[in-house]
C-alpha positions as CSV (number, residue, x, y, z in Angstrom):
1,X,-79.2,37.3,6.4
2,X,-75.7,38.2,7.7
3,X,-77.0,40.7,10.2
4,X,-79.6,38.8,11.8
5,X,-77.5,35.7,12.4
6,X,-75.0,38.1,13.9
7,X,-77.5,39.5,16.3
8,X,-78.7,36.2,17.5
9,X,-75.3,34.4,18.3
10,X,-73.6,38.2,19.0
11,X,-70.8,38.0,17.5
12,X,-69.0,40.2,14.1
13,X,-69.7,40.2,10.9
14,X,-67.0,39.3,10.0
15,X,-66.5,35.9,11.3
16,X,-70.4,35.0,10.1
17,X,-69.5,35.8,6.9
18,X,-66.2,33.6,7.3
19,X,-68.5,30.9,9.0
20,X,-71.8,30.9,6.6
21,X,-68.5,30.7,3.3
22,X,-67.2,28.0,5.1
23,X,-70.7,26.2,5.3
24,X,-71.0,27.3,1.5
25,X,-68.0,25.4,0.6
26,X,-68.5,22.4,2.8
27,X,-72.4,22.4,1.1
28,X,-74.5,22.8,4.3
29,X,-76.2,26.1,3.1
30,X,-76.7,27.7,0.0
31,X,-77.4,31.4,-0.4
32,X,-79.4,33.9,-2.9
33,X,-79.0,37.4,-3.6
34,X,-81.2,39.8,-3.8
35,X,-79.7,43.0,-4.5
36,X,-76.8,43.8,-1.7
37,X,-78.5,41.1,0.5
38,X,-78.0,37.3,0.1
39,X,-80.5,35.1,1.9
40,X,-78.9,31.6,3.8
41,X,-81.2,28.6,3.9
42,X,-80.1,25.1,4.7
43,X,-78.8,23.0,1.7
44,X,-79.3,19.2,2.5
45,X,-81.9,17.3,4.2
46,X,-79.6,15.9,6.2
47,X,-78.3,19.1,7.8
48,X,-81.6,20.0,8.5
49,X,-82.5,16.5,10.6
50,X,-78.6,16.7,12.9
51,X,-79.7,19.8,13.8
52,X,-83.4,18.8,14.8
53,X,-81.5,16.1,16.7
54,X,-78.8,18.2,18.4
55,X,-81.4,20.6,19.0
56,X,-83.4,17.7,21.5
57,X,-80.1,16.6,22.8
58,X,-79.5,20.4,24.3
59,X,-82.7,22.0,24.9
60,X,-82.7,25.2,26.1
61,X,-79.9,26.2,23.8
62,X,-81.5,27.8,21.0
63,X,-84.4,30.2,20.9
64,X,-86.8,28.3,17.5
């Protein structure tokens, strides 16, 4: 959700909701509603295995 991903990187609204559109578009996430809320996962495999690898190239830099 919107609010949680703004919380962990601490920035607006705003420019999540701009970023996570942005990813829509591009095909890296995909989103379902549920009432007022939409729910973000990843869309393609591939997304899911850069970030695994960017992820051992920085450790330390995220908190999962």
């Amino acid at each position: 959700m919107v609010g949680q991903v703004e919380e962990s990187l601490g920035i607006q609204q705003a420019m999540v909701s701009q970023q996570l559109a942005r990813l829509r578009l591009d095909g890296l996430v995909s989103g379902r509603r549920e009432g007022r809320l939409i729910y973000y996962s990843v869309a393609h495999p591939h997304t899911t295995s850069l970030l695994h690898f960017l992820f051992a190239m920085f450790p330390g830099t995220h908190d999962n």
